[in-house]
PANULO-970690 format. One line per 8 residues: number of its first residue (from 1); their letters; for each residue x, y, z of C-alpha. Coordinates in pm, 1 decimal, padded with zeros to 6 digits. Layout:
NUM> A> X Y Z ~ ...;
END
This chain:
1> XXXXXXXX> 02389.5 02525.0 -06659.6 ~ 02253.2 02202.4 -06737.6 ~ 02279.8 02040.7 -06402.5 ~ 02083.8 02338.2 -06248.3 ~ 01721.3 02231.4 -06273.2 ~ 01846.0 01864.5 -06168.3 ~ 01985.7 02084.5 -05826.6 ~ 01727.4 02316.0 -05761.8;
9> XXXXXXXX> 01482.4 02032.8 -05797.0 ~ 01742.1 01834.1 -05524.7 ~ 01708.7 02107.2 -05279.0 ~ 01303.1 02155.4 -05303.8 ~ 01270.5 01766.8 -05215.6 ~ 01531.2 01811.8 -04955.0 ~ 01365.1 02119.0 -04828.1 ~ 00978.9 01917.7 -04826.2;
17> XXXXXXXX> 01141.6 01686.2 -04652.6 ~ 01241.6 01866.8 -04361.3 ~ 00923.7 02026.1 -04405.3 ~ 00717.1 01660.3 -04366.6 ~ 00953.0 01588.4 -04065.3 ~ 00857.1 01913.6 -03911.8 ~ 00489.6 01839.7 -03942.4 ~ 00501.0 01496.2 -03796.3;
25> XXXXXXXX> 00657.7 01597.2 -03461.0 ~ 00437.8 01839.7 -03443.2 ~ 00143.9 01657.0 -03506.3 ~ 00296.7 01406.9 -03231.7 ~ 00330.9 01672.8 -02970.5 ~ 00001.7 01794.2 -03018.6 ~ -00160.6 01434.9 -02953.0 ~ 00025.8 01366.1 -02610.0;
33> XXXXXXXX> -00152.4 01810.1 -02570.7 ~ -00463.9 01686.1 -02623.5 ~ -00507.1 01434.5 -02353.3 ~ -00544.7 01131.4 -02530.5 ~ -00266.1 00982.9 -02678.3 ~ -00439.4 00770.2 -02913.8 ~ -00801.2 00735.7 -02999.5 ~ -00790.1 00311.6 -03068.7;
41> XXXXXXXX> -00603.8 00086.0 -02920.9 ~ -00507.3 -00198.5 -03192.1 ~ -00478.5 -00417.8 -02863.3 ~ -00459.8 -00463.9 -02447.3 ~ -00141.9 -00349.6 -02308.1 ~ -00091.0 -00546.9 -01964.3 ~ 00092.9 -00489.7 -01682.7 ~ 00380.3 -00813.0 -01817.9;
49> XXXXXXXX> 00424.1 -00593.1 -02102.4 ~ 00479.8 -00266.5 -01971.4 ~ 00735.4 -00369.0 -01683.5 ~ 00919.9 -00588.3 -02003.5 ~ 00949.4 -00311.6 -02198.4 ~ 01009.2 -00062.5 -01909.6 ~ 01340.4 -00339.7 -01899.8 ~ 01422.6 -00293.8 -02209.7;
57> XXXXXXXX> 01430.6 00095.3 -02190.9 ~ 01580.4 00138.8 -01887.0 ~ 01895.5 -00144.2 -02032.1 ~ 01900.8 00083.6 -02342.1 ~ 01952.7 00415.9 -02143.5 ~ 02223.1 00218.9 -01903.8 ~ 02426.3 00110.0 -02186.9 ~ 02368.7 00408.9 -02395.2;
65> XXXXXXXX> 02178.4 00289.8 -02711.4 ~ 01991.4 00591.2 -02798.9 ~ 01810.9 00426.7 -03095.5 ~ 01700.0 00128.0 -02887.3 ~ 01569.0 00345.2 -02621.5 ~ 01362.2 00539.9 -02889.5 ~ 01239.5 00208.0 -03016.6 ~ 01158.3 00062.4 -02676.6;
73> XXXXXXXX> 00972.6 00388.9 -02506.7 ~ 00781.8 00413.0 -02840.5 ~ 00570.1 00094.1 -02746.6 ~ 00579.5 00269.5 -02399.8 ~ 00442.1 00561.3 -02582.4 ~ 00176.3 00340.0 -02788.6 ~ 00084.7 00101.6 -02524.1 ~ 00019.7 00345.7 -02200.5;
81> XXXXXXXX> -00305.4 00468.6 -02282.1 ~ -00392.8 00098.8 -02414.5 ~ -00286.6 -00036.0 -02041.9 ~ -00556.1 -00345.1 -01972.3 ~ -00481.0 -00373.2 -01620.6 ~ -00423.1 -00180.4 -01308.5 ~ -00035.3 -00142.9 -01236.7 ~ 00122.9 -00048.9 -00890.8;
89> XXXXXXXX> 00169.2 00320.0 -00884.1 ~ 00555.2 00329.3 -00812.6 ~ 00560.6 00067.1 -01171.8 ~ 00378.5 00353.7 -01366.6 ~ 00580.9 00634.1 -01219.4 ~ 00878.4 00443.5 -01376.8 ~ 00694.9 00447.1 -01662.7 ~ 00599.8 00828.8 -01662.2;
97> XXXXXXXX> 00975.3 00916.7 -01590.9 ~ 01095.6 00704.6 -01894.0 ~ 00859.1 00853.9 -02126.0 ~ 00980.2 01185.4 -02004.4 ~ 01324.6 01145.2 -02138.9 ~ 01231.8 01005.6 -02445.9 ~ 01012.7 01367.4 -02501.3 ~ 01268.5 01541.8 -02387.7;
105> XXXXXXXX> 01522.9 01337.5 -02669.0 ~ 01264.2 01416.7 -02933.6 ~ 01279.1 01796.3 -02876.6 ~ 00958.8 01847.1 -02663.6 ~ 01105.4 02023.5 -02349.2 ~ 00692.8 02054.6 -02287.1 ~ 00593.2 01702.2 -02281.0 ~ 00898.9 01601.3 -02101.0;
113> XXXXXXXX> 00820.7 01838.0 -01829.7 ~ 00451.7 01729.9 -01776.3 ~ 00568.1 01356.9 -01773.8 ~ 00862.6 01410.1 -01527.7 ~ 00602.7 01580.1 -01284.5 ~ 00369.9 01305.1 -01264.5 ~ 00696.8 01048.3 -01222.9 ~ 00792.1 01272.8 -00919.9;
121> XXXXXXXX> 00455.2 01336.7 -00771.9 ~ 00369.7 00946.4 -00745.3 ~ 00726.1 00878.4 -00663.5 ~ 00892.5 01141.1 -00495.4 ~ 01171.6 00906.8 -00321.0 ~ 01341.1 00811.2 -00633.3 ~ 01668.1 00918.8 -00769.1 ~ 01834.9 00859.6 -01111.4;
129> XXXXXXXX> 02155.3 00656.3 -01069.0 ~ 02443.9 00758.1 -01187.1 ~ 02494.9 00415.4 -01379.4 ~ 02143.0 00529.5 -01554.9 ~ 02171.4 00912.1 -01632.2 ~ 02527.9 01083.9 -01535.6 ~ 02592.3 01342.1 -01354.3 ~ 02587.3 01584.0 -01626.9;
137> XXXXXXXX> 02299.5 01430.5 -01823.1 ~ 02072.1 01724.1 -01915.3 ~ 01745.4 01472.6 -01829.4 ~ 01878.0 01439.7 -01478.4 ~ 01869.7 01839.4 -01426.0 ~ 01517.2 01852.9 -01600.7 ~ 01395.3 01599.1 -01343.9 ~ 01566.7 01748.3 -01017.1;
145> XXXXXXXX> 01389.0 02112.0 -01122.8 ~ 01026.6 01928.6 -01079.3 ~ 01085.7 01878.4 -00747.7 ~ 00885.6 02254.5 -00731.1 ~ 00605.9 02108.9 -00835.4 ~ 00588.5 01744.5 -00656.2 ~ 00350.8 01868.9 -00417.4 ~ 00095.4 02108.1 -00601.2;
153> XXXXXXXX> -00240.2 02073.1 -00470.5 ~ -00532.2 01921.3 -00665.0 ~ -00726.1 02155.1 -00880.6 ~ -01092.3 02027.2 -00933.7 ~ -01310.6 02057.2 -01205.9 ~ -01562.5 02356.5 -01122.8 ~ -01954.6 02226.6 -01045.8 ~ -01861.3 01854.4 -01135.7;
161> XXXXXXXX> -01878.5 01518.7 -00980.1 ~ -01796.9 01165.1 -01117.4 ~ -02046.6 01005.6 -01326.1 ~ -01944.1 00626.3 -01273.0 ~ -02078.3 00331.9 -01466.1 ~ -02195.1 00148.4 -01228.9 ~ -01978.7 -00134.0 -01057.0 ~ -01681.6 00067.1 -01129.6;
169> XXXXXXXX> -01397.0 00262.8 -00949.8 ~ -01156.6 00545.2 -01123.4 ~ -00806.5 00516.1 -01095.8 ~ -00564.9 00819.6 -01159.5 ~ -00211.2 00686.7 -01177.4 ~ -00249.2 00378.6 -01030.4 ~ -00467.0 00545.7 -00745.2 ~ -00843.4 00527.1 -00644.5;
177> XXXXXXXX> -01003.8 00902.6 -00745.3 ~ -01314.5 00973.2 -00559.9 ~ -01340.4 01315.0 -00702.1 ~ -01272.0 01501.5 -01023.3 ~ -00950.6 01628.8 -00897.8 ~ -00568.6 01657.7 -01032.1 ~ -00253.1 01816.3 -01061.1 ~ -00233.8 02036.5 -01340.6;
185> XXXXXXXX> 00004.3 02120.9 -01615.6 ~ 00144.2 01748.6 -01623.0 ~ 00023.1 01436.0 -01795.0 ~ -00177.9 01196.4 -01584.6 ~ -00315.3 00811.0 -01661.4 ~ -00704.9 00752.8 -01592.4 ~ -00835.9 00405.6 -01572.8 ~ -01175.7 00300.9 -01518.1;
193> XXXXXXXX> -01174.1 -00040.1 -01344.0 ~ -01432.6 -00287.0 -01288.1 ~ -01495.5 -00371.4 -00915.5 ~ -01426.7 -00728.1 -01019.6 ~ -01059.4 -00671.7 -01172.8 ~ -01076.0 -00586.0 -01511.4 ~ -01003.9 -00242.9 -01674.8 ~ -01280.2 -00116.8 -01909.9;
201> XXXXXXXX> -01059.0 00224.9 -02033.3 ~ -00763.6 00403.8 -02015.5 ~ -00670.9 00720.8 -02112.4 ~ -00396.7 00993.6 -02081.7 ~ -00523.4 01298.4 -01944.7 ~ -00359.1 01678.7 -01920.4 ~ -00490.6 01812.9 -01594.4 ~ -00801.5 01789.4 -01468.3;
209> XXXXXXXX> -00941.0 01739.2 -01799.4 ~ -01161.7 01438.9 -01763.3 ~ -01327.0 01296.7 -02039.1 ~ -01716.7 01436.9 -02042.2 ~ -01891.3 01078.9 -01990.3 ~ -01747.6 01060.9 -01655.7 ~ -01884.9 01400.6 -01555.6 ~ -02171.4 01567.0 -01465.6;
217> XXXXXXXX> -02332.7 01825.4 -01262.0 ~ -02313.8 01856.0 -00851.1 ~ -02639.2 01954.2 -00773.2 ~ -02728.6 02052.8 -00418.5 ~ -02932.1 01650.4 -00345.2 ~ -02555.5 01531.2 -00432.1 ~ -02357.2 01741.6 -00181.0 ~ -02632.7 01695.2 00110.7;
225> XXXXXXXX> -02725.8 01396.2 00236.3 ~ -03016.1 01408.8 00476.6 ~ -02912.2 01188.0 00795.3 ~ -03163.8 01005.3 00952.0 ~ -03113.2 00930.3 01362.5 ~ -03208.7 00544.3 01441.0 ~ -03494.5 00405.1 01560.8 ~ -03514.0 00108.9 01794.1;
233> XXXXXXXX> -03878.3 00129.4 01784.5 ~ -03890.6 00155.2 01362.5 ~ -03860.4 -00183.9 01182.6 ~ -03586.5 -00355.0 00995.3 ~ -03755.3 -00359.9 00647.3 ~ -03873.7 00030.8 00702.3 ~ -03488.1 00086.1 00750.7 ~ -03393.9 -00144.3 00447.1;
241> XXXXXXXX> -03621.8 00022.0 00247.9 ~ -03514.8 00352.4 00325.9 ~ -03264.5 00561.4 00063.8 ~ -03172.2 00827.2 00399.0 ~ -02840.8 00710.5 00535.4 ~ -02947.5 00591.6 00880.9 ~ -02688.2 00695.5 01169.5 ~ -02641.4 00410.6 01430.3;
249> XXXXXXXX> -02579.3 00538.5 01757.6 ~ -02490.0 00310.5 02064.6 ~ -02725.9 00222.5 02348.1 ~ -02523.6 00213.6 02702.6 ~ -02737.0 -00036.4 02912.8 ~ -02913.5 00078.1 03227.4 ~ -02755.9 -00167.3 03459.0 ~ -02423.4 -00082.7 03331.3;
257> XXXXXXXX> -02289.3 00195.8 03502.9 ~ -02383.2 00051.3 03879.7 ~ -02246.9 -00258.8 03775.0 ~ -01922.4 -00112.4 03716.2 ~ -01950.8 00067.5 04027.4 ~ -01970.2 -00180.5 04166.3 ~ -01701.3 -00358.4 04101.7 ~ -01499.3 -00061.4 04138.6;
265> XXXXXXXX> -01581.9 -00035.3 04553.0 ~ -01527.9 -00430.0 04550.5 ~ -01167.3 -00389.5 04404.5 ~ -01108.8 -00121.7 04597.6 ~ -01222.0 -00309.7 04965.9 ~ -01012.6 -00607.0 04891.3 ~ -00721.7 -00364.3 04861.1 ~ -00803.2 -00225.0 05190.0;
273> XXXXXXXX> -00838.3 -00522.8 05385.6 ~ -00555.6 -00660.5 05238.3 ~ -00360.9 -00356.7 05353.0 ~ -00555.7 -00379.5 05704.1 ~ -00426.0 -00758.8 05737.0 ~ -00074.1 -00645.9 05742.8 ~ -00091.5 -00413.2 06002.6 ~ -00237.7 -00734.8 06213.7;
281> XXXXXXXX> 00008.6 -00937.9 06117.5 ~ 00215.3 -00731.6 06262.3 ~ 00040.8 -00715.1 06566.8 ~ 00067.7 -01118.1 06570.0 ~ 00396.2 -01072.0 06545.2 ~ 00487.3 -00870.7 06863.1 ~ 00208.0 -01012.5 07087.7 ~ 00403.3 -01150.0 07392.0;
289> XXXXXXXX> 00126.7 -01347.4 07548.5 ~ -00117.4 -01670.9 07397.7 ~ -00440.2 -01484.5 07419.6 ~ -00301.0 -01177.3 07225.8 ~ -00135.4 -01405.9 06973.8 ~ -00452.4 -01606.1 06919.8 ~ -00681.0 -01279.3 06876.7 ~ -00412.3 -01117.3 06652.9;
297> XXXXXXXX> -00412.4 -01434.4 06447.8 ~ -00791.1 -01459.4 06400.6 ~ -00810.1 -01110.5 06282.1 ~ -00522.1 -01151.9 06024.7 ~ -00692.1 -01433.1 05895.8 ~ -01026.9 -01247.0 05846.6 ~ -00887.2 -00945.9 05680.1 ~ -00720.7 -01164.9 05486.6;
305> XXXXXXXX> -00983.3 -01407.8 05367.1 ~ -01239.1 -01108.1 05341.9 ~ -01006.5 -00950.1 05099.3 ~ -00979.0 -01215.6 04878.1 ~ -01382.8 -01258.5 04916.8 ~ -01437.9 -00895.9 04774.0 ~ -01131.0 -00954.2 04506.3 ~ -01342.6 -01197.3 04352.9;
313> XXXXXXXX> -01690.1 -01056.5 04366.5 ~ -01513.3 -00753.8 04212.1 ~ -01366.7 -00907.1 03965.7 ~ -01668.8 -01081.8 03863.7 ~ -01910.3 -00818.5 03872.8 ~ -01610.6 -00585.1 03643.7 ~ -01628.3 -00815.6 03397.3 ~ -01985.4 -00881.6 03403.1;
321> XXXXXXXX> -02041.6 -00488.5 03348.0 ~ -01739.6 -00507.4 03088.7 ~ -01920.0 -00805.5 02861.4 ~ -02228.6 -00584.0 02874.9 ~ -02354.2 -00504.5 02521.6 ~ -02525.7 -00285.2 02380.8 ~ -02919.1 -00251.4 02470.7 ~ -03167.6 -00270.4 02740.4;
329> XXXXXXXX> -03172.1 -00479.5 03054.5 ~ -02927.2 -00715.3 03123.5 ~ -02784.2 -00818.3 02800.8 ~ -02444.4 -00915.3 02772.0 ~ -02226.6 -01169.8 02510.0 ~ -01982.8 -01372.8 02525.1 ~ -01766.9 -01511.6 02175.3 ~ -01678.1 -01791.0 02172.2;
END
């Protein structure tokens, strides 16, 4: 009975152990809940690391080294949220679907899901090789079943607009976000990006559940916009000064429409008289004395020159009514 303590104590440490293990996944599945997978970011992510070590995972699920593709799509894991530069959709997609397996390896059916439906809403073309997953690899089923869900509509946040820093756009998975709007019930990457290039946060989102800085309240001044019909009497630095959006609105010029008109009956009588000359040709053609011949002749020639006459005057004054701009009088460019 000696060696009974030394056991029981054997099993309690096993038995804490298990316990710790427990308590870490669980503490990992609750950060990627949560929306933000990390709160610091040790250092920039950019888009040469993420498609290297998208490389690396998707070599390590090809040949079959499940500990390398844990390894690998850990730094995925770690460096998403940390990304330091904007990244072609279809590139983070890849991303999303990798990290999908990898939660699905580590027991979180959950987080697997919600990463799987981002891959296929951003990428709904792409299909696992059978070189990559086979045929019978359980991730491969999980990913085919979110096909459901590829095309779920937006859901916005309720009485909220974007709150921007100013000089900045918001991308959500690689795409410009105008609205607080997404997908629900899947895991989504939001960037804020300077207009000039670089990226001032990232963060993984679940939902629609934007971080609080970047909302705040629609009010009724946001969501109507008085419109303002312009002037051509009201001066440049009045408009300028102005914070109405001003609607331009085209001026046809007066001398327009007769111009065209115009040109339209010119056009139209050199097509007759040209049509007119060939009926006197023919009559040139079976006169059977001089005098006949020479009348016939005259006339053909006169339809025939007239038409050409009114051809031209109705070709210029089309394109003079054409190269009309807009405005009063006669005013009309030309680029050159």
């Amino acid at each position: 009975m000696a060696g009974a303590p030394a056991l029981l104590d054997a099993a309690m440490i096993g038995g804490m152990t298990n316990l710790f293990r427990v308590a870490v996944v669980c503490a990992l599945c609750s950060l990627w809940g949560t929306g933000t997978a990390y709160a610091e970011c040790e250092a920039g992510f950019d888009g040469d690391e993420l498609f290297s070590n998208y490389e690396e995972m998707f070599l390590a699920l090809r040949s079959n080294d499940e500990q390398a593709f844990m390894e690998a799509s850990a730094v995925m894991a770690k460096g998403l949220p940390c990304l330091s530069e904007p990244v072609q959709p279809r590139m983070l997609a890849a991303a999303f679907r990798m990290l999908g397996v990898r939660q699905y390896r580590m027991s979180d059916n959950d987080g697997a899901v919600r990463w799987m439906r981002t891959a296929r809403e951003v990428d709904p073309a792409f299909e696992w090789s059978i070189s990559t997953l086979g045929l019978d690899a359980p991730e491969r089923a999980l990913y085919a079943q979110q096909q459901l869900y590829e095309n779920a509509d937006p859901v916005a946040v309720p009485g909220k607009m974007f709150s921007r820093p100013p000089g900045t756009r918001i991308l959500l998975d690689g795409r410009e976000l105008k609205s607080p709007e997404a997908t629900g019930d899947r895991f989504h990457l939001l960037q804020v990006v300077d207009l000039k290039g670089p990226v001032r946060s990232s963060t993984v989102i679940l939902g629609n559940s934007f971080p609080g800085d970047l909302l705040k309240a629609k009010t009724q001044t946001d969501s109507v916009v008085p419109v303002v019909e312009a002037d051509s009497s009201q001066s440049s630095s009045s408009l300028s000064s102005s914070t109405d959006v001003v609607r331009i609105q085209r001026q046809r010029p007066p001398l327009k429409t007769p111009i065209l008109g115009v040109g339209g009956v010119g056009l139209a009588g050199a097509i007759g008289l040209y049509a007119m000359s060939h009926g006197a040709r023919a009559d040139f053609e079976e006169a059977d004395t001089l005098a006949l011949m020479a009348d016939t002749r005259d006339r053909t020639n006169g339809l025939f020159l007239g038409s050409c006459g009114l051809l031209v005057v109705g070709v210029a004054t089309t394109s003079l009514g054409l190269y009309m701009a807009d405005g009063p009088g006669l005013n009309w460019t030309w680029d050159w």
